[in-house]
matplotlib code that plots the C-alpha trace (Angstrom):
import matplotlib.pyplot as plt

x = [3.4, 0.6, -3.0, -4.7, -3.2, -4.3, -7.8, -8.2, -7.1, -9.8, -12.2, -11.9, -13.4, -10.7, -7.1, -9.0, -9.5, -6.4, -4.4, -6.8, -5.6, -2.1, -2.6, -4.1, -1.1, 1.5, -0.2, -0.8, 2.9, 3.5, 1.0, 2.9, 6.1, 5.1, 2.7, 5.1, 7.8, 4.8, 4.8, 8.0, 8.4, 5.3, 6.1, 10.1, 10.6, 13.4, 13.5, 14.4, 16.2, 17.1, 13.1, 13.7, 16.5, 13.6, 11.7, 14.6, 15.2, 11.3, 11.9, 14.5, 13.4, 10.3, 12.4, 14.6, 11.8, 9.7, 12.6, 12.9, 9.4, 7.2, 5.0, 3.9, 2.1, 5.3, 7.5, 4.8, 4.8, 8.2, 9.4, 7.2, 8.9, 12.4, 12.0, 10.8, 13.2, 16.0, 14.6, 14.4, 17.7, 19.1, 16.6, 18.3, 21.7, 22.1, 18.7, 18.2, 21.7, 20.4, 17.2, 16.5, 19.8, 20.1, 18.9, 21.9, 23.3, 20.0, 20.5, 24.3, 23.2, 20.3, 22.6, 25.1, 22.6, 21.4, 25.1, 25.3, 22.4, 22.7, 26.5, 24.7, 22.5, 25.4, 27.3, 24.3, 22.5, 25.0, 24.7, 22.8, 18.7, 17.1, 13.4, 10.6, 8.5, 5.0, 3.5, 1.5, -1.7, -1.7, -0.7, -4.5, -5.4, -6.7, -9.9, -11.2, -13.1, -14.7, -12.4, -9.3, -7.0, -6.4, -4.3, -5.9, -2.5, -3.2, -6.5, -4.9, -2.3, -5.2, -7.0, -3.6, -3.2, -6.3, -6.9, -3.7, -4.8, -7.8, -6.4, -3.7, -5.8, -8.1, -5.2, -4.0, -7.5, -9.5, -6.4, -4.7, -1.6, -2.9, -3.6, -0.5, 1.5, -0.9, 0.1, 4.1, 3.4, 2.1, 3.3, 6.2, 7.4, 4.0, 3.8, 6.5, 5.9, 3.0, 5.7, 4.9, 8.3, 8.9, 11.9, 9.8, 7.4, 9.7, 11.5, 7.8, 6.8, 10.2, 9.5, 5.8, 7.1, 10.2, 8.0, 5.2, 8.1, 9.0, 5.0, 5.3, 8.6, 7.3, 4.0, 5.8, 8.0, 6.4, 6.2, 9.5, 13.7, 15.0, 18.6, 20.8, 19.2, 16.4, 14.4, 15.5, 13.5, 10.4, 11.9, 11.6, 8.1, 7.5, 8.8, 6.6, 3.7, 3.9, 4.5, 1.3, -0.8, 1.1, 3.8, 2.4, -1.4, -1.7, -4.6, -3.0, -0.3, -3.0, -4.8, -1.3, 0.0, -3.5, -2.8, 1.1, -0.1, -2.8, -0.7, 2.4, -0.4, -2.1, 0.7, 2.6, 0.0, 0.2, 3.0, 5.9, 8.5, 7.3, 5.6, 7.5, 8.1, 3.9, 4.7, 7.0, 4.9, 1.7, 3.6, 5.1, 1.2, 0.2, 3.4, 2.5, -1.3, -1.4, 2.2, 1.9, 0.2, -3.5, -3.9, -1.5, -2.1, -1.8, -3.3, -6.5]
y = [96.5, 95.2, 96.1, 95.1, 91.4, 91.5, 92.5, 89.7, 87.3, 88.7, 88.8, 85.3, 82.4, 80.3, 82.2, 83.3, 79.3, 78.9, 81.8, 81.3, 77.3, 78.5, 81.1, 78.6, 76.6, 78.9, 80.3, 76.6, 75.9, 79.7, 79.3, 75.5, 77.4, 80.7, 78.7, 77.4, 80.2, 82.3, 79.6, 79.7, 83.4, 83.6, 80.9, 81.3, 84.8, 83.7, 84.9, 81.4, 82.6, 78.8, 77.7, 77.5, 74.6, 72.6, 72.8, 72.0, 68.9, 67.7, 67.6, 65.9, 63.3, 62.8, 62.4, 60.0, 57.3, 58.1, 56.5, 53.8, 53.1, 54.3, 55.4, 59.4, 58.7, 57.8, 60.3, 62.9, 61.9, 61.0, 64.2, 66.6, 63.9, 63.6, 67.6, 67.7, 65.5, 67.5, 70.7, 69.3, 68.3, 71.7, 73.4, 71.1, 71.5, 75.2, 77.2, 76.4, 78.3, 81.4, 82.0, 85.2, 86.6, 89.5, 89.0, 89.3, 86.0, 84.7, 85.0, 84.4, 81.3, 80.7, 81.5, 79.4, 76.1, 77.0, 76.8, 73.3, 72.1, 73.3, 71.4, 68.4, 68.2, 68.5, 66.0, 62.9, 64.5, 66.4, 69.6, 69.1, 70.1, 66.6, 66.0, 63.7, 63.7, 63.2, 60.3, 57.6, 58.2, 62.0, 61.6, 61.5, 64.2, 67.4, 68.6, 71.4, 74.0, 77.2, 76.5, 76.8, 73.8, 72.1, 69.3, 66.9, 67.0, 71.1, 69.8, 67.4, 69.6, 72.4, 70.2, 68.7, 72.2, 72.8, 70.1, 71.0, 74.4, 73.4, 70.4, 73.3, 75.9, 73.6, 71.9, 75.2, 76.5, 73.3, 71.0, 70.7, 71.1, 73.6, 75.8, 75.1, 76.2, 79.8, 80.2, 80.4, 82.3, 84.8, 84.2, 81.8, 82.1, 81.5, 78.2, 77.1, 78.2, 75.6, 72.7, 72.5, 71.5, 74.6, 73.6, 70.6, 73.0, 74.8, 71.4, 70.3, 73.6, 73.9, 70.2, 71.3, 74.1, 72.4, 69.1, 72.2, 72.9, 69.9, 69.1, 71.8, 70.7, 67.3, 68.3, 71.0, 67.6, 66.7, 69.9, 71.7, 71.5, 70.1, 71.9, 72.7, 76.6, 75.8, 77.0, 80.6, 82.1, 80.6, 81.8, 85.4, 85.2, 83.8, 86.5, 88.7, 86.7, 86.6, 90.5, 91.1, 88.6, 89.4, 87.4, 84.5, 84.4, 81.0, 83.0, 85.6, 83.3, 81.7, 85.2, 87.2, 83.6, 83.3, 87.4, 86.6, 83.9, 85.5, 88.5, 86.3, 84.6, 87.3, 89.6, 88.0, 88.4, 92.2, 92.9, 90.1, 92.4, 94.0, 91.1, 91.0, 95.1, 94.7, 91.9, 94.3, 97.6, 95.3, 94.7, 98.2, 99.3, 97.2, 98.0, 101.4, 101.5, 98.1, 97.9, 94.4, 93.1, 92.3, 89.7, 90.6, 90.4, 94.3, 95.4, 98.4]
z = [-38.2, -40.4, -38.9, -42.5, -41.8, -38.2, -39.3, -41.8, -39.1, -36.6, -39.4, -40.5, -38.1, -39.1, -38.5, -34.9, -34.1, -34.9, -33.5, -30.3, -30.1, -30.5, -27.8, -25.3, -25.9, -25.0, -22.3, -20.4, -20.5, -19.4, -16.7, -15.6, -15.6, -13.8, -11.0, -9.5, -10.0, -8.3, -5.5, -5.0, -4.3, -2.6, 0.0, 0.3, -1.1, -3.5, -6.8, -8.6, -11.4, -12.2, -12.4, -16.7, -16.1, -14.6, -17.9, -19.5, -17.6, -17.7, -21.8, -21.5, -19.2, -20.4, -24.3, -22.2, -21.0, -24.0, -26.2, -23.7, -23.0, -25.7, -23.2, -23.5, -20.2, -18.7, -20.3, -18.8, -15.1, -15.1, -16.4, -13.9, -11.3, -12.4, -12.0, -9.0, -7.6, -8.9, -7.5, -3.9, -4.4, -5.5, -2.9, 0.4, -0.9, -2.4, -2.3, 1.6, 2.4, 1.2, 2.7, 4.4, 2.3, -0.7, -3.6, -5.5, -3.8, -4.6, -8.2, -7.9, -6.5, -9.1, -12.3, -10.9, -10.8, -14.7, -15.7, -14.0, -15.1, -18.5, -18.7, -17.0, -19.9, -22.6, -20.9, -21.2, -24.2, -26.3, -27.4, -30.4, -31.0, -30.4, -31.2, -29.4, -32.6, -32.2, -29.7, -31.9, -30.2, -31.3, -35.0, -36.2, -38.7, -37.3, -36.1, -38.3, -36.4, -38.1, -41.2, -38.7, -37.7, -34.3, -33.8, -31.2, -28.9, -28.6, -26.6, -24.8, -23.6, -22.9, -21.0, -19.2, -18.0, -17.2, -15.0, -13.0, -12.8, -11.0, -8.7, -7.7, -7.0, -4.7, -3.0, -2.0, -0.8, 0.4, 1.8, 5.0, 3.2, 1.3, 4.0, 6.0, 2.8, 2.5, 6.1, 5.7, 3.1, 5.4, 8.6, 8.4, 12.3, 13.8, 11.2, 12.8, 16.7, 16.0, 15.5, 11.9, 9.9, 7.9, 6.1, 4.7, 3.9, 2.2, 0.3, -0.9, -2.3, -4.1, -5.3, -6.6, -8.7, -10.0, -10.9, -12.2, -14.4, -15.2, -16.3, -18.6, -20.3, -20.9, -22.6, -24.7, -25.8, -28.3, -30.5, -29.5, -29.9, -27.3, -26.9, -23.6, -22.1, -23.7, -20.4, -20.6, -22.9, -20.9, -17.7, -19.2, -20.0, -16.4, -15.1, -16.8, -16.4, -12.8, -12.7, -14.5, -12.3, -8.7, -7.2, -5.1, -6.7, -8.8, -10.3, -11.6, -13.3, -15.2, -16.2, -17.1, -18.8, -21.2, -21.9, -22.8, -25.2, -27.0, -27.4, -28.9, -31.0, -32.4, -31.8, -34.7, -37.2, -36.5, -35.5, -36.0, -35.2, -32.3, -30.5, -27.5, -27.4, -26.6, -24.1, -22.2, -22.9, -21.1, -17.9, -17.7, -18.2, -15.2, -13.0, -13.2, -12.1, -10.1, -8.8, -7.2, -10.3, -11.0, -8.2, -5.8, -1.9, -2.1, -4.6, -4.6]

ax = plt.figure().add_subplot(projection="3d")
ax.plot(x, y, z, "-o")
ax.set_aspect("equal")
plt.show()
Protein backbone atom coordinates (compact mmCIF):
# COMPACT_ATOMS: atom_id res chain seq x y z
CA UNK A 1 0.00 0.00 0.00
CA UNK A 2 1.35 3.43 -0.71
CA UNK A 3 -1.46 6.29 -0.13
CA UNK A 4 1.48 9.14 -0.23
CA UNK A 5 2.08 7.86 -4.03
CA UNK A 6 -1.56 7.74 -4.75
CA UNK A 7 -1.98 11.24 -3.51
CA UNK A 8 0.74 12.65 -5.59
CA UNK A 9 -0.82 11.02 -8.62
CA UNK A 10 -4.29 12.60 -7.82
CA UNK A 11 -2.56 15.72 -6.97
CA UNK A 12 -0.72 16.12 -10.20
CA UNK A 13 -2.75 17.03 -13.54
CA UNK A 14 -0.50 15.05 -15.38
CA UNK A 15 -0.25 11.26 -13.71
CA UNK A 16 -4.40 11.78 -13.46
CA UNK A 17 -4.44 12.39 -17.53
CA UNK A 18 -2.56 9.71 -17.74
CA UNK A 19 -3.81 7.10 -15.27
CA UNK A 20 -7.45 8.40 -16.48
CA UNK A 21 -6.32 7.56 -20.49
CA UNK A 22 -5.05 4.32 -19.26
CA UNK A 23 -8.27 3.61 -17.30
CA UNK A 24 -10.48 4.45 -20.34
CA UNK A 25 -8.50 2.04 -22.21
CA UNK A 26 -8.94 -0.94 -20.23
CA UNK A 27 -12.32 -0.34 -19.42
CA UNK A 28 -13.45 -0.12 -23.49
CA UNK A 29 -11.91 -3.43 -24.16
CA UNK A 30 -13.56 -4.73 -20.78
CA UNK A 31 -16.76 -3.26 -21.75
CA UNK A 32 -16.33 -5.07 -25.76
CA UNK A 33 -15.62 -8.27 -23.88
CA UNK A 34 -18.32 -8.21 -21.12
CA UNK A 35 -21.25 -6.65 -23.69
CA UNK A 36 -21.56 -9.34 -25.32
CA UNK A 37 -20.79 -11.92 -22.58
CA UNK A 38 -23.86 -9.89 -20.85
CA UNK A 39 -25.80 -10.49 -24.16
CA UNK A 40 -25.22 -13.73 -24.22
CA UNK A 41 -26.50 -14.67 -20.83
CA UNK A 42 -29.17 -12.29 -20.92
CA UNK A 43 -30.62 -13.68 -24.19
CA UNK A 44 -29.64 -17.56 -23.89
CA UNK A 45 -28.94 -17.88 -20.17
CA UNK A 46 -25.59 -19.66 -20.75
CA UNK A 47 -22.76 -18.74 -18.79
CA UNK A 48 -20.12 -18.73 -21.76
CA UNK A 49 -17.15 -19.55 -20.00
CA UNK A 50 -15.25 -19.83 -23.50
CA UNK A 51 -16.25 -15.93 -24.52
CA UNK A 52 -12.01 -15.04 -23.61
CA UNK A 53 -11.04 -17.56 -26.67
CA UNK A 54 -12.93 -15.18 -28.87
CA UNK A 55 -10.64 -12.37 -27.88
CA UNK A 56 -7.97 -14.41 -28.37
CA UNK A 57 -8.90 -15.34 -31.81
CA UNK A 58 -9.85 -11.56 -32.92
CA UNK A 59 -5.88 -10.69 -32.04
CA UNK A 60 -4.89 -13.15 -33.77
CA UNK A 61 -6.82 -12.56 -36.89
CA UNK A 62 -6.66 -9.27 -37.02
CA UNK A 63 -2.33 -9.87 -36.49
CA UNK A 64 -2.91 -12.47 -39.37
CA UNK A 65 -4.43 -9.96 -42.23
CA UNK A 66 -2.57 -7.04 -40.72
CA UNK A 67 0.80 -8.88 -41.79
CA UNK A 68 -0.80 -9.80 -44.99
CA UNK A 69 -2.44 -6.63 -45.88
CA UNK A 70 -1.00 -3.86 -44.04
CA UNK A 71 -4.25 -2.69 -43.45
CA UNK A 72 -5.31 -1.92 -39.50
CA UNK A 73 -8.70 -1.26 -40.99
CA UNK A 74 -8.84 -4.62 -42.23
CA UNK A 75 -7.14 -6.46 -39.43
CA UNK A 76 -10.05 -4.66 -37.21
CA UNK A 77 -13.14 -5.73 -39.12
CA UNK A 78 -11.80 -8.87 -40.04
CA UNK A 79 -10.91 -9.82 -36.59
CA UNK A 80 -14.50 -8.84 -34.88
CA UNK A 81 -15.71 -11.04 -38.13
CA UNK A 82 -13.37 -13.94 -38.19
CA UNK A 83 -14.76 -14.08 -34.32
CA UNK A 84 -17.96 -13.92 -34.91
CA UNK A 85 -17.89 -16.45 -37.46
CA UNK A 86 -16.25 -18.88 -35.25
CA UNK A 87 -18.66 -18.27 -32.46
CA UNK A 88 -21.76 -19.16 -34.66
CA UNK A 89 -19.95 -21.96 -35.55
CA UNK A 90 -19.23 -23.21 -31.99
CA UNK A 91 -22.79 -21.92 -30.96
CA UNK A 92 -24.72 -24.40 -33.94
CA UNK A 93 -22.46 -27.21 -33.27
CA UNK A 94 -21.79 -27.38 -29.35
CA UNK A 95 -23.42 -24.45 -27.38
CA UNK A 96 -27.01 -25.22 -29.07
CA UNK A 97 -26.94 -28.85 -27.48
CA UNK A 98 -27.01 -27.53 -24.13
CA UNK A 99 -29.55 -25.08 -23.94
CA UNK A 100 -32.02 -25.34 -21.16
CA UNK A 101 -29.35 -27.88 -19.39
CA UNK A 102 -27.15 -27.39 -15.89
CA UNK A 103 -24.78 -25.25 -15.60
CA UNK A 104 -22.01 -27.51 -14.92
CA UNK A 105 -22.39 -29.09 -18.60
CA UNK A 106 -22.54 -25.64 -19.61
CA UNK A 107 -19.18 -24.90 -18.43
CA UNK A 108 -17.98 -28.54 -19.17
CA UNK A 109 -18.93 -27.61 -22.50
CA UNK A 110 -17.42 -24.02 -22.41
CA UNK A 111 -13.88 -25.24 -20.91
CA UNK A 112 -13.89 -27.85 -23.32
CA UNK A 113 -14.06 -25.20 -26.51
CA UNK A 114 -11.20 -22.84 -24.70
CA UNK A 115 -8.94 -25.97 -24.70
CA UNK A 116 -9.61 -26.43 -28.48
CA UNK A 117 -9.38 -23.28 -29.40
CA UNK A 118 -6.46 -22.50 -27.49
CA UNK A 119 -4.51 -25.87 -29.30
CA UNK A 120 -6.00 -24.43 -32.59
CA UNK A 121 -4.11 -21.35 -32.06
CA UNK A 122 -0.73 -23.23 -31.14
CA UNK A 123 -1.03 -25.39 -33.98
CA UNK A 124 -1.12 -22.15 -36.90
CA UNK A 125 0.60 -19.60 -34.68
CA UNK A 126 3.00 -21.50 -32.35
CA UNK A 127 3.18 -21.11 -29.00
CA UNK A 128 5.39 -18.32 -28.69
CA UNK A 129 4.32 -14.38 -27.59
CA UNK A 130 3.97 -12.70 -31.08
CA UNK A 131 3.63 -8.87 -31.46
CA UNK A 132 1.53 -6.68 -34.00
CA UNK A 133 3.69 -3.66 -33.29
CA UNK A 134 2.23 -0.42 -33.76
CA UNK A 135 0.11 0.41 -37.17
CA UNK A 136 2.00 3.28 -39.25
CA UNK A 137 -0.77 5.69 -39.00
CA UNK A 138 -0.65 5.69 -35.07
CA UNK A 139 3.23 5.98 -34.65
CA UNK A 140 3.05 9.94 -34.36
CA UNK A 141 4.41 11.36 -31.14
CA UNK A 142 1.97 11.85 -28.35
CA UNK A 143 -0.47 14.34 -27.43
CA UNK A 144 0.50 16.07 -24.19
CA UNK A 145 -2.40 16.97 -22.04
CA UNK A 146 -2.09 18.78 -18.57
CA UNK A 147 1.64 17.70 -18.57
CA UNK A 148 0.36 13.87 -18.84
CA UNK A 149 0.90 11.66 -22.05
CA UNK A 150 -1.65 10.12 -24.52
CA UNK A 151 -0.76 8.31 -27.34
CA UNK A 152 -3.15 9.13 -30.32
CA UNK A 153 -4.14 5.15 -30.84
CA UNK A 154 -5.57 5.33 -26.87
CA UNK A 155 -8.18 7.92 -28.52
CA UNK A 156 -8.79 6.07 -31.34
CA UNK A 157 -9.55 3.04 -29.52
CA UNK A 158 -11.72 5.29 -26.91
CA UNK A 159 -13.61 6.48 -29.43
CA UNK A 160 -13.78 2.91 -31.40
CA UNK A 161 -15.49 1.78 -28.33
CA UNK A 162 -17.36 4.36 -27.84
CA UNK A 163 -19.04 4.50 -31.03
CA UNK A 164 -19.96 0.68 -30.66
CA UNK A 165 -21.26 1.38 -27.36
CA UNK A 166 -23.68 3.66 -28.70
CA UNK A 167 -24.67 1.94 -32.17
CA UNK A 168 -25.32 -1.21 -29.67
CA UNK A 169 -27.29 0.28 -27.22
CA UNK A 170 -29.66 1.83 -30.02
CA UNK A 171 -29.81 -1.28 -32.11
CA UNK A 172 -31.00 -2.99 -29.15
CA UNK A 173 -33.64 -0.27 -28.14
CA UNK A 174 -34.73 1.58 -31.52
CA UNK A 175 -34.45 -1.63 -34.09
CA UNK A 176 -36.69 -4.25 -35.15
CA UNK A 177 -34.12 -6.61 -34.35
CA UNK A 178 -33.33 -4.96 -31.47
CA UNK A 179 -36.52 -5.36 -29.99
CA UNK A 180 -37.12 -8.94 -31.14
CA UNK A 181 -33.79 -9.91 -29.35
CA UNK A 182 -35.07 -7.85 -25.74
CA UNK A 183 -38.14 -9.99 -26.19
CA UNK A 184 -36.40 -13.66 -26.03
CA UNK A 185 -34.73 -12.31 -23.50
CA UNK A 186 -37.77 -12.07 -21.66
CA UNK A 187 -40.15 -14.21 -22.93
CA UNK A 188 -38.46 -16.67 -25.27
CA UNK A 189 -41.70 -19.04 -25.93
CA UNK A 190 -44.12 -16.32 -26.82
CA UNK A 191 -41.10 -14.91 -29.38
CA UNK A 192 -41.42 -17.98 -30.92
CA UNK A 193 -45.43 -18.81 -30.79
CA UNK A 194 -45.24 -15.54 -33.10
CA UNK A 195 -43.15 -17.65 -35.82
CA UNK A 196 -40.15 -15.69 -35.14
CA UNK A 197 -36.94 -18.12 -35.68
CA UNK A 198 -35.55 -18.34 -32.16
CA UNK A 199 -32.64 -20.49 -32.78
CA UNK A 200 -31.50 -17.77 -35.38
CA UNK A 201 -32.09 -15.46 -32.85
CA UNK A 202 -30.07 -17.23 -30.66
CA UNK A 203 -27.06 -17.96 -33.62
CA UNK A 204 -26.92 -13.99 -34.28
CA UNK A 205 -26.76 -12.92 -30.78
CA UNK A 206 -23.99 -15.59 -30.09
CA UNK A 207 -22.30 -14.17 -33.41
CA UNK A 208 -22.67 -10.37 -32.02
CA UNK A 209 -20.87 -11.13 -28.81
CA UNK A 210 -18.31 -13.50 -30.14
CA UNK A 211 -17.49 -10.85 -33.10
CA UNK A 212 -17.94 -7.98 -29.78
CA UNK A 213 -15.11 -10.13 -28.59
CA UNK A 214 -13.38 -10.42 -31.30
CA UNK A 215 -13.54 -6.16 -31.82
CA UNK A 216 -11.94 -5.97 -28.62
CA UNK A 217 -9.05 -8.43 -29.41
CA UNK A 218 -8.16 -6.69 -32.53
CA UNK A 219 -7.99 -3.09 -31.05
CA UNK A 220 -6.04 -4.38 -27.98
CA UNK A 221 -3.53 -5.81 -31.03
CA UNK A 222 -1.56 -3.36 -31.33
CA UNK A 223 -0.39 -2.74 -27.71
CA UNK A 224 -0.51 -6.34 -26.26
CA UNK A 225 1.31 -10.09 -26.36
CA UNK A 226 -0.27 -12.06 -28.41
CA UNK A 227 0.19 -15.76 -26.75
CA UNK A 228 -2.24 -19.00 -26.78
CA UNK A 229 -5.07 -18.37 -23.38
CA UNK A 230 -4.30 -15.09 -23.73
CA UNK A 231 -8.32 -14.40 -23.30
CA UNK A 232 -8.56 -15.69 -19.75
CA UNK A 233 -7.45 -13.22 -17.76
CA UNK A 234 -10.02 -10.86 -19.57
CA UNK A 235 -12.70 -13.40 -19.22
CA UNK A 236 -12.22 -12.98 -15.36
CA UNK A 237 -12.62 -9.40 -15.30
CA UNK A 238 -15.79 -9.84 -17.49
CA UNK A 239 -17.16 -11.72 -15.19
CA UNK A 240 -16.82 -9.30 -12.66
CA UNK A 241 -17.69 -6.55 -14.66
CA UNK A 242 -20.97 -7.98 -15.63
CA UNK A 243 -21.65 -8.87 -11.89
CA UNK A 244 -21.25 -5.34 -10.81
CA UNK A 245 -23.43 -3.87 -13.72
CA UNK A 246 -26.26 -6.90 -13.80
CA UNK A 247 -26.33 -9.75 -16.12
CA UNK A 248 -28.02 -8.81 -19.48
CA UNK A 249 -27.87 -4.80 -19.16
CA UNK A 250 -25.32 -3.43 -21.92
CA UNK A 251 -25.36 -0.48 -19.62
CA UNK A 252 -24.20 -1.78 -16.79
CA UNK A 253 -21.22 -3.47 -18.62
CA UNK A 254 -20.08 -0.18 -19.72
CA UNK A 255 -20.51 1.49 -16.09
CA UNK A 256 -18.89 -1.66 -13.91
CA UNK A 257 -16.09 -2.01 -17.10
CA UNK A 258 -15.08 2.11 -16.72
CA UNK A 259 -15.08 1.28 -12.58
CA UNK A 260 -12.77 -2.04 -13.24
CA UNK A 261 -10.43 0.15 -15.28
CA UNK A 262 -10.01 3.14 -13.28
CA UNK A 263 -9.56 1.02 -10.28
CA UNK A 264 -6.61 -1.21 -12.10
CA UNK A 265 -5.33 2.33 -13.20
CA UNK A 266 -5.17 4.08 -10.22
CA UNK A 267 -5.28 1.06 -8.19
CA UNK A 268 -1.66 0.33 -9.08
CA UNK A 269 -0.34 3.60 -8.06
CA UNK A 270 -1.70 2.86 -4.57
CA UNK A 271 -1.84 -0.14 -4.10
CA UNK A 272 0.22 -2.48 -6.77
CA UNK A 273 -0.19 -5.42 -4.76
CA UNK A 274 -3.56 -5.42 -3.88
CA UNK A 275 -5.13 -4.07 -7.10
CA UNK A 276 -7.25 -6.86 -7.92
CA UNK A 277 -7.99 -7.89 -3.96
CA UNK A 278 -10.05 -4.08 -4.49
CA UNK A 279 -11.47 -5.45 -7.77
CA UNK A 280 -12.98 -8.42 -5.91
CA UNK A 281 -13.78 -6.53 -2.56
CA UNK A 282 -16.01 -3.94 -5.17
CA UNK A 283 -18.15 -6.75 -6.53
CA UNK A 284 -18.59 -8.52 -3.21
CA UNK A 285 -19.66 -4.77 -1.99
CA UNK A 286 -22.28 -4.61 -4.72
CA UNK A 287 -23.44 -8.42 -4.45
CA UNK A 288 -24.30 -7.81 -1.12
CA UNK A 289 -26.58 -4.60 -1.24
CA UNK A 290 -27.71 -4.94 -5.03
CA UNK A 291 -27.60 -8.66 -5.57
CA UNK A 292 -28.43 -8.60 -9.28
CA UNK A 293 -25.92 -5.87 -9.79
CA UNK A 294 -26.36 -2.15 -10.43
CA UNK A 295 -28.53 -2.40 -13.54
CA UNK A 296 -30.08 -5.50 -13.34
CA UNK A 297 -33.78 -6.28 -14.40
CA UNK A 298 -34.36 -6.84 -10.60
CA UNK A 299 -32.78 -4.70 -8.88
CA UNK A 300 -34.57 -1.97 -5.92
Amino acid sequence: MDLAALAACIANPGCVVTQATSGFIVGMLLFLVAAGLTLIFGVLKVINFAHGAFYMLGAYFAFALYQSSGSFALALIGGAAGSGVAALACERLLISRVYGGSVLMQLLVCYALVLILDDVVRMVWGNDFLSMGMPAQFQVPPLFVAGGVVPPFYLFLIAVALAIAVALGLALARTRLGKVVRAAAHNPQMVSALGINTGLIYGLVFALGGALAGMAGALAAPVRSLTPGMGFSILIDSFIVTVIGGMGSVAGALVGALLIGFIRAFGSVGFPLFTDGIMYMVMVAVLVTRPTGLFGRNAG
